[in-house]
N, C-alpha and C positions, 0 to 999 in steps of 0.2 A: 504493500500500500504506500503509494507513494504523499510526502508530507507537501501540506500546501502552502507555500513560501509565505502569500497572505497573511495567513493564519501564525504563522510562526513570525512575522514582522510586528502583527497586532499583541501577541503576546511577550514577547520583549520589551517592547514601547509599553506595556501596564507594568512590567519588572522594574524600570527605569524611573515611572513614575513614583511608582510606590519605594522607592529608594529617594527620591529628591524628595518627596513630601518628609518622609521619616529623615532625613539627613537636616530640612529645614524646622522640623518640631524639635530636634534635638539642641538645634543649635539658638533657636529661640526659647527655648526653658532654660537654659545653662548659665548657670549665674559667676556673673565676675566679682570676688572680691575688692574693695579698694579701701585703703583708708586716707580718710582725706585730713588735711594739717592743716586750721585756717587761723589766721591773724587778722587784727587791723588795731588802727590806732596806739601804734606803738610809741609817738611822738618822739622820735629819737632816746628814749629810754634806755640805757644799755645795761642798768644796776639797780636793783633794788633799794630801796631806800632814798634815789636821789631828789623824789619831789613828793612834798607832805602828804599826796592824795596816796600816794602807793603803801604807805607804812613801811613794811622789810617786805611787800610780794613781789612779783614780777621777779626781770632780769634775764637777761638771754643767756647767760649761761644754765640756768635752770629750765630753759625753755630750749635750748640745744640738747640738754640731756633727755628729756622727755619726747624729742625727735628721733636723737640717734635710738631711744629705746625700741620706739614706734618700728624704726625701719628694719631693726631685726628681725622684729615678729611680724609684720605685715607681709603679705602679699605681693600686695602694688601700695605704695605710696604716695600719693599727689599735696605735696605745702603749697600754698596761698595763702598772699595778705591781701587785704581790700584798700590799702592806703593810708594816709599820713603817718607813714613810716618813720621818715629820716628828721622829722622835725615838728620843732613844740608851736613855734609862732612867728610873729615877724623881727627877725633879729636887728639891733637897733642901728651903728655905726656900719662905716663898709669893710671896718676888722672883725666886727662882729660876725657877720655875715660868710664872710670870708674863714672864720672861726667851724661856722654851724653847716660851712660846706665839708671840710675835712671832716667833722663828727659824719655828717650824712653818707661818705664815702666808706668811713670806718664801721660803719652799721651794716651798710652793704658786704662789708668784708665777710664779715660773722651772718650774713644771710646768706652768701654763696659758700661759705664753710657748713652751714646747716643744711645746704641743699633745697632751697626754695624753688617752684619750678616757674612760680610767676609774681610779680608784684605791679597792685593796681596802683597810679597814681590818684594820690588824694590832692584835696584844696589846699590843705597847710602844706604840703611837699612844695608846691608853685612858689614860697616866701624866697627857695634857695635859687630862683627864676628858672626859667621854662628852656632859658640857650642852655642854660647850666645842666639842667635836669638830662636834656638829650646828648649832652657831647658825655653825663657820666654812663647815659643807657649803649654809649657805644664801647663803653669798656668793661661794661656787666655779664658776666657772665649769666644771669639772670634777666629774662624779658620783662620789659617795661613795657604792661599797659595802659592802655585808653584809644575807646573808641569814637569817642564823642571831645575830644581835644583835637583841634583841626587849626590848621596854617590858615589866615583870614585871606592872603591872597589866592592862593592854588586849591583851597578846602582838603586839601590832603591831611591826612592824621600825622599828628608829632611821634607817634608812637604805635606801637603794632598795637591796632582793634584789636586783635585776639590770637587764641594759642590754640593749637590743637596737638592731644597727646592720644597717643595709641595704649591702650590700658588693654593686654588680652583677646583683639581684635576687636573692640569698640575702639569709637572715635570719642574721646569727651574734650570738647570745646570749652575753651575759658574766655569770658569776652569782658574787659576791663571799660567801667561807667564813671563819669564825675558827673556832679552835681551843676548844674551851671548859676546857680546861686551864690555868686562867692563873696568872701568880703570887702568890703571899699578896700582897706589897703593893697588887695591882691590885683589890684584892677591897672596898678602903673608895670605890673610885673604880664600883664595879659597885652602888650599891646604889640599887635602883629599878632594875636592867637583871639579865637573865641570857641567856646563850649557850646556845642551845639547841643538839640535835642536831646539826653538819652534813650526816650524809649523809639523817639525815631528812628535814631540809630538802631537800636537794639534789632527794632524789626526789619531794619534793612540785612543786617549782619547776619540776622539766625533765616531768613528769609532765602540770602542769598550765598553769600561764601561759606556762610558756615550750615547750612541746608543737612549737607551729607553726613552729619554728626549726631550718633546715639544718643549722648546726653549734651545737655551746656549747661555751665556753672557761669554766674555771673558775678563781680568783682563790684560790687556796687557802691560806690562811696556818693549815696543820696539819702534827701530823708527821708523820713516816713510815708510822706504824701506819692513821693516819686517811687518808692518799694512799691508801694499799694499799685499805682497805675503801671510801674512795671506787671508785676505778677500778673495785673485784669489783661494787659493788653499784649505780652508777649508768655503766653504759657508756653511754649518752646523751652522758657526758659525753668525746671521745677528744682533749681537750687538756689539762693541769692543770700551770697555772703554780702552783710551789710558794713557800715562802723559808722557813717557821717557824724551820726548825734553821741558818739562817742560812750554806751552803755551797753552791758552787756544782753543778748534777745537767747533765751532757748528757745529750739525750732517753734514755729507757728506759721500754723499752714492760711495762706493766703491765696484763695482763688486754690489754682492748681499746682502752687510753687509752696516751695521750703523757703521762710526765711531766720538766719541764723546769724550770729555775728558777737564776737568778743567785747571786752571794753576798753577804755583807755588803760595807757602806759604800760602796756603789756602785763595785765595782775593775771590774767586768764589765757590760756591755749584752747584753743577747740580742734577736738578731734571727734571725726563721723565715720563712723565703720558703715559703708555700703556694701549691699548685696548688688550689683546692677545686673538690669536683661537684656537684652539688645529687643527692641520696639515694646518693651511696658513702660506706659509713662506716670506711673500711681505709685507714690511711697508712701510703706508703713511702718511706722515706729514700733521696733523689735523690745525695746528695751520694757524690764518687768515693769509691772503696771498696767501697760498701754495696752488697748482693746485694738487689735486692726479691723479695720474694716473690711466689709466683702470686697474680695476684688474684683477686677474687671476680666474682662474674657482673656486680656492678652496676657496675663499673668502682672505680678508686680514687683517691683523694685524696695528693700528691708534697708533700714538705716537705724542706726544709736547713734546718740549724739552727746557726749559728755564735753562740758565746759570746766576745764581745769585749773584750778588756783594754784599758780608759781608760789608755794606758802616757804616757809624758811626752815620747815624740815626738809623741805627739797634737794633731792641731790643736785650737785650741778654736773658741767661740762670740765671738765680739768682743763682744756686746750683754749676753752673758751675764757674759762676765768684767768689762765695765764698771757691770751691775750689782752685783757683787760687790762692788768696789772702790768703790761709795759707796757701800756698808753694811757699812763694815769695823767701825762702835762696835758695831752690831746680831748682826756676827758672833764676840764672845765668847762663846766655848761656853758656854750655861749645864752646869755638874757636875752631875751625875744623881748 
């Protein structure tokens, strides 16, 4: 009896099939570990104790050490700050200045010894000016964001809109936001630059270059009114590390997005252990206590999120605190 080519062509083609469906269920339930390291509003803090709000918390040498911990035990690691990093306020003379530029440089040091993978610029970062900011982002080993800080003549960005990292075979996007609110002082330092739109932006960015990406985290140094209308009008985006108002937020879910965010002078480290999917867009809070909600068809995306206080029983960084300590002439505060 001879076989009917047909028949043996149609049943191959169901073999095939039922292999790419089963190859793509498999690869759509399959969860990527990540933990994520975020910061903001470090105001150029580099020690515990230097300003009365901190009491003895904070300090990047105890926040180095709770990094290097992290990155033993994790998976995939990803650090982020959301901005004003390098600096307190507007420094006064032009030694001043010139003072609070070397600290900002020397901050950065000990953020590329930590391993950071991105830093948004904030409003108080703009006091050390905007020429300054970009000729240090070209010697950073660390990207400087912002997507919505733009050249007034060409509207080009000062700085790369956004990051994308390969986490596991997802794509997770980072797209850095300032506040276009800023204060009268910062406005002689803005000239030749303006702050456009964020969420305009935002939706141009997740819309268009950054489309092809599983997840986006965004870098948001706005306030509250601008998180809100972020999260209502770009749900693309369901992570948003905040800092503007400089207080610390445990997650609270807005609309369809996470928002999440440290406080000043670095007293606190936030770390979020993510489960991600590749196409679930719904996170739920793993951590004891919390009731998840049903999820959606597509399966869903598990997160913890602990906000951690640099306390003075903390261990520190040994490499960090001896950097420290031979740059104690460099660590006189410049006065804002």
């Amino acid at each position: 009896m001879r076989n009917n080519p047909r028949k043996i062509e149609k049943i191959i083609f169901a073999i095939i099939c039922l292999f790419l469906a089963f190859d793509t269920s498999i690869s759509f339930c399959q969860e990527t570990s990540l933990t994520l390291i975020h910061s903001s509003n470090t105001l150029g803090e580099v020690e515990s104790g230097c300003c009365p709000e901190t009491g003895n918390a904070g300090g990047l040498a105890r926040r180095s050490h709770i990094t290097k911990a992290v990155g033993k035990e994790a998976t995939n690691r990803l650090m982020i700050d959301a901005g004003d990093t390098f600096a307190i306020g507007l420094p006064g003379s032009g030694k001043e200045k010139e003072k609070a530029r070397k600290w900002a440089e020397f901050i950065l040091k000990i953020y590329e010894k930590m391993g950071y993978d991105a830093i948004n610029i904030g409003d108080t970062d703009l006091v050390l000016g905007v020429h300054y900011l970009t000729a240090l982002s070209k010697k950073s080993k660390i990207p400087f964001l912002s997507a919505n800080l733009r050249e007034k003549k060409t509207g080009q960005p000062v700085f790369e809109p956004y990051r994308i990292k390969q986490v596991n075979g997802l794509k997770i996007g980072i797209i850095g936001l300032l506040t276009p609110h800023l204060p009268p002082y910062l406005h002689k330092e803005m000239i030749g630059y303006i702050v456009e739109d964020p969420i305009k932006m935002a939706i141009e960015m997740t819309n268009g270059p950054m489309s092809h990406c599983d997840h986006i985290f965004a870098l948001a140094h706005l306030n509250m009114m601008e998180i809100e209308e972020l999260a209502q009008k770009v749900p693309r985006i369901p992570i948003i590390i905040g800092g503007n108002d400089r207080s610390f937020v445990f997650p609270k879910q807005i609309h369809s997005s996470l928002w999440t965010q440290t406080d000043a002078f670095g007293l606190h480290i936030g770390r979020m252990n993510l489960g991600l999917k590749k196409g679930a867009k719904e996170f739920v809070d793993v951590l004891p206590g919390k009731s998840p909600r049903v999820p959606d068809t597509g399966g869903v995306n598990i997160y913890e999120n602990h906000l951690i206080l640099l306390h003075p029983g903390m261990e520190s960084d040994p490499e960090i605190e001896k950097l420290i300590s031979s740059s104690r002439n460099l660590l006189k505060r410049p006065l804002p």
